[in-house]
Every structure is written in structure tokens, then in C-alpha cells.
N, C-alpha and C positions, 0 to 999 in steps of 0.2 A: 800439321804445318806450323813452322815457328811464329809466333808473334813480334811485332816491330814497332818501337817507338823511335822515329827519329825529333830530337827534341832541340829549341830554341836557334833552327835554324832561320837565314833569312829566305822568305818562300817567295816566289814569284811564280803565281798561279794564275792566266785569265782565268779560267772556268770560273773561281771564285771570285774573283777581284783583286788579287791579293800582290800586293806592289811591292813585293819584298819589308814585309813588316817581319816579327819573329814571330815563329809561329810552331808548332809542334805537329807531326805526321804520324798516323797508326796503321799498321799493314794486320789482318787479318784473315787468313782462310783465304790469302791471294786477292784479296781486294782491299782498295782505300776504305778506313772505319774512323768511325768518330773515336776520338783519344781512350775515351771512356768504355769502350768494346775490350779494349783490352785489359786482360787480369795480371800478366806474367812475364809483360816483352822483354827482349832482351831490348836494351836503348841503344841507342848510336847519337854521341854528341857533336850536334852539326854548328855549336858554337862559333859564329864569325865562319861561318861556309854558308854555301847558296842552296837553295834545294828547289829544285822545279819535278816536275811528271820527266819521264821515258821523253825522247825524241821518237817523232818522228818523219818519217823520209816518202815524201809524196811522189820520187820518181828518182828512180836511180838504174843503172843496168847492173845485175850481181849475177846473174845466174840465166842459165840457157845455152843456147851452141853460140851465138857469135858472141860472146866471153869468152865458152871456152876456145872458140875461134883466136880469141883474142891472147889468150893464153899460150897457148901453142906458136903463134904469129912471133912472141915476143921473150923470146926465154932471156934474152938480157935485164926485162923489167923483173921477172921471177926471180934471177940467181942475184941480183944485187941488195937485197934485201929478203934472203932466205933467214929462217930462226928455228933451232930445232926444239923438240919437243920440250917443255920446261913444266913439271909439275902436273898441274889438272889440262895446259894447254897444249894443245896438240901442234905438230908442226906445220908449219905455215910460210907464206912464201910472197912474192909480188907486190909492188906500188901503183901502178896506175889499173891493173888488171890484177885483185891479190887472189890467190885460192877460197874457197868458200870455207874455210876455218879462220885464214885471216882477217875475212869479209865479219864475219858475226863478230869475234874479238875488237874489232877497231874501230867497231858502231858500237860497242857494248863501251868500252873507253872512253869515246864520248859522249856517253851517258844516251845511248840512241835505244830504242827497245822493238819499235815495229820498222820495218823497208818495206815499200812496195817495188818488186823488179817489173820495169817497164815497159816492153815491150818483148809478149810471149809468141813466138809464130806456133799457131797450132798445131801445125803437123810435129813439132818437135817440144809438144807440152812434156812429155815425159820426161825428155831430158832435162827441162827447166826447173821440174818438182824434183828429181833427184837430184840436182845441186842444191836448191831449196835446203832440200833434206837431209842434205850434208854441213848443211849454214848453220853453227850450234847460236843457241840464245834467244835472234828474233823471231818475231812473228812475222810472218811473211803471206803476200799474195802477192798474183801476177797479174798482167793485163793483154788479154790475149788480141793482138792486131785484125782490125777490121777493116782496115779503109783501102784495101787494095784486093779487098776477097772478091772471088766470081761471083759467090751467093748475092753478097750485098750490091753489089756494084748493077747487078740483073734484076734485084727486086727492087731499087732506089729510083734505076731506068725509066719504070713503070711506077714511079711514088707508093709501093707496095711497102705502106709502113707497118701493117699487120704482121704482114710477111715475115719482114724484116726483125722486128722483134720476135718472132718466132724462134727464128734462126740464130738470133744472138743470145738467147735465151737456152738454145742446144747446146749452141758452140761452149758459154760459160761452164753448163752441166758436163757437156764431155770431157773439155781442158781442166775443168776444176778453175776456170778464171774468178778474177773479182773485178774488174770493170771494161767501159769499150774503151780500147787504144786506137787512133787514130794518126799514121806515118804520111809525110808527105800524102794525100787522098789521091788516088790516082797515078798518082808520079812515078810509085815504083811499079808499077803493072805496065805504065808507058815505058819505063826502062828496060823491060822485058824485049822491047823492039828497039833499042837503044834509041829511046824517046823519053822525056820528061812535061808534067806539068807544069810552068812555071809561075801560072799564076790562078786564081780559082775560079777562072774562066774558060783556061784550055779543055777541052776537049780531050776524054780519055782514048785513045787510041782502039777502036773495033769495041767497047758500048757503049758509046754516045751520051755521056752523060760527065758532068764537067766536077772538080773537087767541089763546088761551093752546095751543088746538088749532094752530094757525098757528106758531107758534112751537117749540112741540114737534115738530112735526112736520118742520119745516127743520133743528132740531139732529139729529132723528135721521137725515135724509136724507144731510145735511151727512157725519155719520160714515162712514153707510153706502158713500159717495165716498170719504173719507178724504184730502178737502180739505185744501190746506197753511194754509189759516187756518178760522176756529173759524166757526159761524152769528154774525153782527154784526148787531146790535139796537137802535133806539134804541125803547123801546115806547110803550106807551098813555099818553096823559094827561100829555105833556110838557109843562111850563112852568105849572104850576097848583097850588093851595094844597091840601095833605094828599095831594099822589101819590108821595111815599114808600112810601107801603103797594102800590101798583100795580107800584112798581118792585120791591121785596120778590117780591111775587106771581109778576114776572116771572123773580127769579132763580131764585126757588124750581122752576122748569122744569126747571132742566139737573141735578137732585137726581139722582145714582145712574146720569147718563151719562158714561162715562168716554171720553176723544178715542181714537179709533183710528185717527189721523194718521200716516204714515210721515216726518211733516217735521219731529217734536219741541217742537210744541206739548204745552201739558199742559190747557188749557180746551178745552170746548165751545160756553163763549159770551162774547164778548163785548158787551157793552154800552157803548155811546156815551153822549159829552156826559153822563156822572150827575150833575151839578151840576143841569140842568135836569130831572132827575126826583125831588131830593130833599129837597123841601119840605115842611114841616105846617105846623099851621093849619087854618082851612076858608074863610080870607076872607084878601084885600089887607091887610087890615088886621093879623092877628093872625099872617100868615105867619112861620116859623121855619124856622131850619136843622135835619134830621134827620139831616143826615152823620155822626152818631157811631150811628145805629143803619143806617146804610148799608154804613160800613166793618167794625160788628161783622161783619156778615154776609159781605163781601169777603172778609175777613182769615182766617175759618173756613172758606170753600170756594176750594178750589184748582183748580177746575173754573170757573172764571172771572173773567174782563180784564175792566179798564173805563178809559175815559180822561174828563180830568176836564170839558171845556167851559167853560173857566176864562172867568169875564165879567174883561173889560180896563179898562172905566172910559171906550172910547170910542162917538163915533158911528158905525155901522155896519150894515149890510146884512143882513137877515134871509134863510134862505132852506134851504128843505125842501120835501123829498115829504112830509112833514107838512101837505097841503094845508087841516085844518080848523082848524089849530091859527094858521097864519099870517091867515086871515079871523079869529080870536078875540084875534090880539095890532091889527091894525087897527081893532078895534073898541075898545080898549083906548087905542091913540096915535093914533087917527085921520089917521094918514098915509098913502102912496098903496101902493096892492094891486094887486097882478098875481098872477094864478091862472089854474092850466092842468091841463087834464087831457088824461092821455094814453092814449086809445083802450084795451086789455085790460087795463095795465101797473101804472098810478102815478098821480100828481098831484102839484101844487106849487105853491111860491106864494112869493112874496119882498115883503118890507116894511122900509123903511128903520126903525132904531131908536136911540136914545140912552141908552147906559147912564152914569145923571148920578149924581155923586156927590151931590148934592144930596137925588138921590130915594132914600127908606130900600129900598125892593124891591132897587135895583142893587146899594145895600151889600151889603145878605145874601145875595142871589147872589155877590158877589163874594169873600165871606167861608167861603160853602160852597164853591166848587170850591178852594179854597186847604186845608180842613178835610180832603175826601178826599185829598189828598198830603200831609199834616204826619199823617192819622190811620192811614196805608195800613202795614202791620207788612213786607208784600212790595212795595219798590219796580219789581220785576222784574214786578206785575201790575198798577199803577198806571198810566198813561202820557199826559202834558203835552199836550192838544190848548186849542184855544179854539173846537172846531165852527167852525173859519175860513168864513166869514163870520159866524158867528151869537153869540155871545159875543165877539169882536172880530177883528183877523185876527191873521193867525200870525207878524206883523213883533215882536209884543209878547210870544212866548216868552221874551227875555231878560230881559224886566220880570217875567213869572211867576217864571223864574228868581231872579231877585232876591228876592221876594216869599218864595217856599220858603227860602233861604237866609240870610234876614234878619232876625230879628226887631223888628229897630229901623226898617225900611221898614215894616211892615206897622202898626208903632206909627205911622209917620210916617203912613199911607194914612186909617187911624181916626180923627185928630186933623183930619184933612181932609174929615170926614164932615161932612154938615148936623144929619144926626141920631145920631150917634155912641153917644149913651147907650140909645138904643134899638136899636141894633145892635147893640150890645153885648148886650142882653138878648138877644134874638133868635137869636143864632149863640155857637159854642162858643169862635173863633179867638184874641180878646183873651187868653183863660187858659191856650195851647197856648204853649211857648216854644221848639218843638224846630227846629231850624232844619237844613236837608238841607245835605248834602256834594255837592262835584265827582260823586265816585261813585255814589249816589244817584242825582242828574240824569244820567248817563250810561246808570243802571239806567233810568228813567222814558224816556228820549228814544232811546237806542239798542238796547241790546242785549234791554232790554222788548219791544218792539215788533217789532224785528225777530223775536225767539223767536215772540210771537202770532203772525205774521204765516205764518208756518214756514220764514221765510228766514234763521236762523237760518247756514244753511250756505254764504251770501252777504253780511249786512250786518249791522251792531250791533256789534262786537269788531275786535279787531286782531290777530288767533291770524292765523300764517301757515296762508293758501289762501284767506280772506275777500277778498274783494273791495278793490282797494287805493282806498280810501275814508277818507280823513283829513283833520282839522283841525285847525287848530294857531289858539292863540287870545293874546293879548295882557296875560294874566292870569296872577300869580304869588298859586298860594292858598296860599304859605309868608310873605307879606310881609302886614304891616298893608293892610287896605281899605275905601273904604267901600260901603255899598250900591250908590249909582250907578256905582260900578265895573264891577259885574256886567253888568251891563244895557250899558253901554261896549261893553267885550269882547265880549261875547256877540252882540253886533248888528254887529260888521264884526269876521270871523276875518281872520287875519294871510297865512295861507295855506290853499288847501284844494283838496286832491284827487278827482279823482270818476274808480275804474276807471284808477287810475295817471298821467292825465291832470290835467297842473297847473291847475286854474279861477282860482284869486287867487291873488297873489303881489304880496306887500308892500299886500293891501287892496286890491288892482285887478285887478277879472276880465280876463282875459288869456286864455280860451276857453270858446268856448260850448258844448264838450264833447262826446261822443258818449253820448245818451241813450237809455236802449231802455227799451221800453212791457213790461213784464211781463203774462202772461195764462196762464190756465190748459189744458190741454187734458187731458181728463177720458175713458179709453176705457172705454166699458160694453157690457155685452150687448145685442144687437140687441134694438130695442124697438119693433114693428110697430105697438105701440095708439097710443105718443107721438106716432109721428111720423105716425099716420093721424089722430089729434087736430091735430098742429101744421095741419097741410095744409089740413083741415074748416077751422078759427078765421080761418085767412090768407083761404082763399074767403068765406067768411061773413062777417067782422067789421072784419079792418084793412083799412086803406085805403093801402096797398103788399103788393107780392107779395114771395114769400120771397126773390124774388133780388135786390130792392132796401132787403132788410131786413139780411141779412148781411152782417157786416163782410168785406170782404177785405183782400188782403197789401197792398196798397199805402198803408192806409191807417196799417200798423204799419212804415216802413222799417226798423227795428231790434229786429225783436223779441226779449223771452226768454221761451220756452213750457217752462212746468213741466209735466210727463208725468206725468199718476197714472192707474194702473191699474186701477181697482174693476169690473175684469170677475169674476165668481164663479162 
């Protein structure tokens, strides 16, 4: 394997400390090496460019049936932005929903190197890893949905957290998952009866036992495993006037659990997309932003991540196991719905949407996920997502980027409002002037996310033994710039690494990498009730048997299987 010096760039590394001073980077045998490892590199002069670690994406949807649900739904997104085969890149397709070749390509462009797709329903793990496995470049794992399964929702009922771990400990082994996902808790299993939970109070419909029970009970399961990432939640009552208090309610859960992870995490929960739980008001009409009593709360507990679900400003594709919530936004835009349920597991649902600057709702949406990253005291728990698809997709990082680092973009976005003066009332953002550094977005996009994650000892930094994972980007943050600069650079890296393997060079991907599927494997004490329960559920209810249910090896060519112990 080749040798790499990239030399006298400006680095912005947390792991290190390193605040964009100039600094020099050696790739070795696919890992970061001290300079001096190396006999023979070839050099890359990052003179007056930026050079951070690989991105990475702590929750995005890219792969699985409601994508390609989503795909199929939308063949106007596909055919306006088709590109054919060009050189080492294969053909590719889609904007808010793109093919999985243009999914790996245009995280590799912005210098991205690992995704996690976020929400796996199990019964259709298969087809998740095969799109996976069609994604050239990243590294990938999935997270396979818990919080509306029979298994758990019956052993939670009963505080059966032995249990419960047990079972999520199978589930990971058979999916090939890498952490617990947790949709609406409850909510979509009460949609099953065309019922919802709207707050983590309700009452799940025929098992008595309510989201907040559901939730608690997964973080303590989660520990009780000592999982490389935290219980991940997006909760009750997303996308609606005055559920800030719901999402409060739900942080208030992980109060007084402390992570007993071997991987250096320091939460026990994260929460997704908070942009789209953090509204008041009690009507469309008088809706407001609440991110300053959202991030009070963040910023005083250090037992939990959240990323932000940043709305983009474009047209795009909706789409969650939030299955009651996507029938309550089509009844809202009246455009076309697809919903699916799936057998013991999940549900979901996808809906085309338009987030218009025109319409004041989009503003203030777009105003609060910008508020929790300018309001967040710890960049290292904050971290830059857009729910890709569902607040816009993930090609528009370097515009968020811009947005966080600008104050004079974000004036320019306002001025560009229909209703500006009313936005203004409404959200905090116009009076905030604080504008993020290189290092910051490194904290938010790499070395954040990868800590959550517990991969800590693999991705986010550039400390020799890390994974040799680098980009180098086009950007001098010592020279005068302007806004669109950002956004420039950010959107095609100059060069970029993945595992010591050169991807771009000179802005032209030039390989499509060797990618491996990350998953968990979880060994516990033999647990004769789970697995006489799994067995009963497969004869009685699904409709495949277990051995068309479970994933095998062929479906992971490249895998990496993280090994946790929580035998006791």
C-alpha cells in the first residue's frame, strides 16, 4: 500500500488540539503515522488548503426499502439530475433521494468517509446491506429499529431488562446492526390501529406500557450491553406546535444514568433531528422557536448528543418509521403518500415536501436547527446532520457550513425571506452573531460523532493509529473570504483519503475504494426464554422463517465486527 505525506497544510484536528496551525500528515499501511514512519511517500502539497480527518455522518437515511421506496415514488428527483458513466465513476442519478453510487460519491466530495443509515427495519436488513453494498467508498452501518418491536415493548412491560438485552443483542447478531434506534416509541405500533402516541405518556395501544417506559428501558438495556454507541431516539410528537416540552420530557429519561461503554462515549442518549422537535406555540399560526430552552438543557447534561436536522431551504423527500407523523404532514401539503407496515417491527411512510422560503413555517425551521449549533456551549455534543432526506439532503452540509460560520450569509438568507419580520419575531437567530470556526465544524462533523459513535479509536482525528482517513480542501482560513467560499470548498475536497486509499485527486475520484459495513457483535449469557420466545413469534406471526430472516456473510463482503462482551 502507498505511502502518504500530506505536507504544510492548515490542520484543524480536535483529537489533537490542533486549531489550524500548519502542520504535516503521513498515511501508512491505511493508518495515521507519525511523519517519520514514512521512507518513500508520494507528497500532496496542501499549501494554503485545509486538512481535517474523513467526515462523519451520525444519522442519515441512504439505504434500505423506504429509500428505495423513495426512489421509485419520485422518478422526477432521479431523471433531473441523471450523469452517466464518467471514467472510474459509475452512473448515477437523484437529488433528494440519489442512487447508492451517487450516495458514496457526493459524501466522498465532501470529504465524508463513514455514514451511518438510520433507521434499519429488520425484517428487510437484507435489503439494507445490499444497497450498503452497493454504496462504493464508505464505511457503513446501520441501526436496526427497536422501539415499536413486540419483543421489547412485552419484556419493557414487565421491566425484563435482562431480557431485553438479550434480545437486542440477537437482533444486532442477526441484522448485522450497530446500534439501538429508537422511532416515534410506540407511536408507530399505535398507528397500526390508526392511533398515535403523542406524548411519552400515552398509552401504547393492547401493551400497556407508555413511550417514556420504552425509552427508559432501552437506555438501561443499551448500558447494561455496554454498546459502542448510546440508545438513539428521535421521540414523540415530531414536527408539531409546542413539543419542545415532549422533547424536554424525553431528555429528562437519561437523568442519573451514567454510560458504562468500554468505547469512550460519555452519553447515554442520543437524540436525533432536534430541530424538528423543538417548537412552541399550539398552532401554525403562532409557532416559535424554543432552541434556547432546548440547548439550556443540552449544554447542562453531559449524558447527552443530539444532531441538529438542519431544514435546507430545498424540495425534498420525506421519509421515517415515523409512520403517523408522515399521514399528518400529507394531510398538511396534500401530496402523494406511501405507508407501510412492517409485520412485529416498524412502519413508515415517505412524502414528497418543499421547504419554501416563501412559507414563514420553513423559515423558523430553518432558523432553529442553525440556533441549536450557534447556542451548543460543547461542539463535541452538538453534530451537523439534515435527517438526509427529510430536512433536505446531505449535499447542502457545506451551505449549513457556511451558514454556522457566517453571519453575513445568514443576514443574506433573512433578507430573502417573504416574511422576514415575522421570523424574526419567532426565532432567536437574527440577535445571535457568534459565528463557528474550522475547528468547531471539525468538533460537530468529525471527531463529535465519531466519540458518540464509540469509534473514537477508528475515525474523527488524525493522532497516529486512526484510520488513515483525510481531506484536504481548497480553502485558506488565513486569507480574506467570502461566504460562498465555504460552501465552494466544502462541496468538492481537493483530495481525499479513505483507509490510506487515494478517492480524489486534483477533484476527480480516481477509486471507488474498499468499503466495509461495520456491525456489532454482542456475546451474552445463554438466554433460553428469548430465544424460545423468538422461535414461538417466527411460527406464529412473520411471514418468513428464521433462516430467511437472518443476515449472512455474503451479504457483508467486507466486514468490521466490533466484539463487546456483556456476559456477567
Amino acid at each position: 500500500m502507498a505511502e502518504y505525506l500530506i505536507k504544510n497544510g492548515f490542520v484543524f484536528d480536535p483529537v489533537l488540539g490542533i486549531r489550524g496551525d500548519k502542520a504535516d500528515v503521513a498515511i501508512k499501511d491505511g493508518k495515521i503515522v507519525e511523519t517519520s514512519a514514512v521512507k518513500n511517500p508520494k507528497v500532496i502539497d496542501a499549501t494554503g488548503k485545509t486538512v481535517m480527518a474523513g467526515g462523519v455522518d451520525i444519522h442519515s437515511h441512504v439505504a434500505g426499502p423506504k429509500v428505495n421506496v423513495g426512489r421509485n415514488f419520485r422518478p422526477e428527483d432521479k431523471l433531473f439530475t441523471y450523469k452517466p458513466r464518467n471514467g472510474i465513476e459509475r452512473m448515477q442519478g437523484g437529488f433528494s433521494v440519489p442512487t447508492t453510487i451517487r450516495t458514496g460519491y457526493n459524501y466522498a466530495r465532501m470529504g465524508y468517509t463513514t455514514v451511518m443509515e438510520a433507521a434499519m427495519p429488520p425484517l428487510y436488513a437484507r435489503h439494507t446491506h445490499e444497497e450498503i453494498r452497493d454504496t462504493p467508498i464508505l464505511d457503513q452501518g446501520a441501526y436496526p429499529v427497536f422501539g415499536n418491536n413486540w419483543f421489547v415493548l412485552e419484556y419493557l412491560k414487565n421491566h425484563e431488562i435482562e431480557n431485553t438485552a438479550a434480545y437486542i443483542a440477537w437482533l444486532l447478531r442477526a441484522t448485522k446492526g450497530y446500534a439501538v434506534k429508537v422511532v416515534n416509541p410506540g407511536g408507530t405500533e399505535a398507528w397500526a390501529w390508526g392511533l398515535n402516541c403523542e406524548n411519552i405518556h400515552d398509552p401504547v395501544p393492547y401493551f400497556d406500557i407508555t413511550p417514556a417506559q420504552i425509552v427508559k428501558g432501552l437506555i438501561e438495556a443499551n448500558e447494561y450491553l455496554g454498546l459502542p454507541h448510546s440508545m438513539h431516539v428521535h421521540t414523540n410528537n415530531l414536527g408539531n406546535p409546542g413539543n419542545y416540552t415532549t422533547t424536554l420530557d424525553t431528555f429528562k429519561l437519561s437523568e442519573g444514568i451514567k454510560p458504562k461503554s468500554k468505547f469512550g462515549r460519555d452519553q447515554v442518549m442520543h437524540h436525533t433531528h432536534v430541530q424538528f422537535h423543538s417548537y412552541g406555540g399550539d398552532s401554525w399560526a403562532n409557532v416559535e422557536s424554543k432552541a434556547k430552552e432546548i440547548m439550556d438543557y443540552v449544554n447542562s447534561h453531559d449524558n447527552i448528543t443530539i444532531d441538529l436536522g438542519q431544514v435546507t431551504l430545498d424540495e425534498t423527500t420525506t421519509m421515517t418509521a415515523d409512520g403517523p407523523f408522515e399521514h399528518h404532514l400529507t394531510e398538511l401539503n396534500h401530496l402523494k403518500w406511501a405507508n407501510a407496515d412492517v409485520e412485529l417491527e416498524t412502519g413508515s411512510g415517505v412524502v414528497p415536501y418543499v421547504y419554501s422560503p416563501d412559507i414563514k413555517v420553513c423559515a423558523i425551521q430553518w432558523c432553529i436547527g442553525l440556533e441549536l449549533a450557534l447556542l451548543a456551549k460543547d461542539p463535541m455534543r452538538v453534530f451537523m446532520t439534515t435527517d438526509h432526506p427529510n430536512a433536505g439532503p446531505f449535499i447542502r452540509y457545506p451551505r449549513i457550513m457556511k451558514w454556522l460560520m457566517s453571519e453575513e450569509s445568514r443576514k443574506q438568507q433573512f433578507d430573502a425571506f417573504k416574511y422576514k419580520d415575522k421570523v424574526i419575531d419567532a426565532t432567536n437567530l437574527a440577535g445571535i452573531d457568534r459565528e463557528l470556526d474550522l475547528y468547531e465544524i471539525a468538533q460537530m462533523t468529525r471527531a463529535g460523532p465519531a466519540k458518540a459513535l464509540g469509534l473514537a479509536h477508528m475515525y474523527g482525528g488524525l493522532a497516529p493509529g486512526l484510520e488513515g482517513d483525510v481531506a484536504v480542501f481548497d480553502f485558506n482560513p488565513n486569507e480574506p473570504y467570502a461566504p460562498d467560499d465555504i460552501e465552494k470548498a466544502f462541496s468538492n475536497a481537493e483530495h481525499l483519503f479513505k483507509s490510506g486509499v487515494q478517492i480524489i485527486n486534483n477533484h476527480e475520484i480516481v477509486s471507488n475504494g474498499n468499503k466495509r459495513t461495520l456491525w456489532v457483535n454482542t456475546k451474552v449469557n445463554e438466554n433460553p426464554q428469548v430465544m424460545r420466545d423468538v422461535k414461538e413469534k417466527f411460527l406464529r406471526y412473520y411471514t418468513v422463517t428464521l433462516n430467511n430472516y437472518e443476515v449472512s456473510g455474503h451479504y457483508l463482503p467486507n466486514p468490521y465486527v466490533i466484539e463487546v462482551d456483556a456476559t456477567q
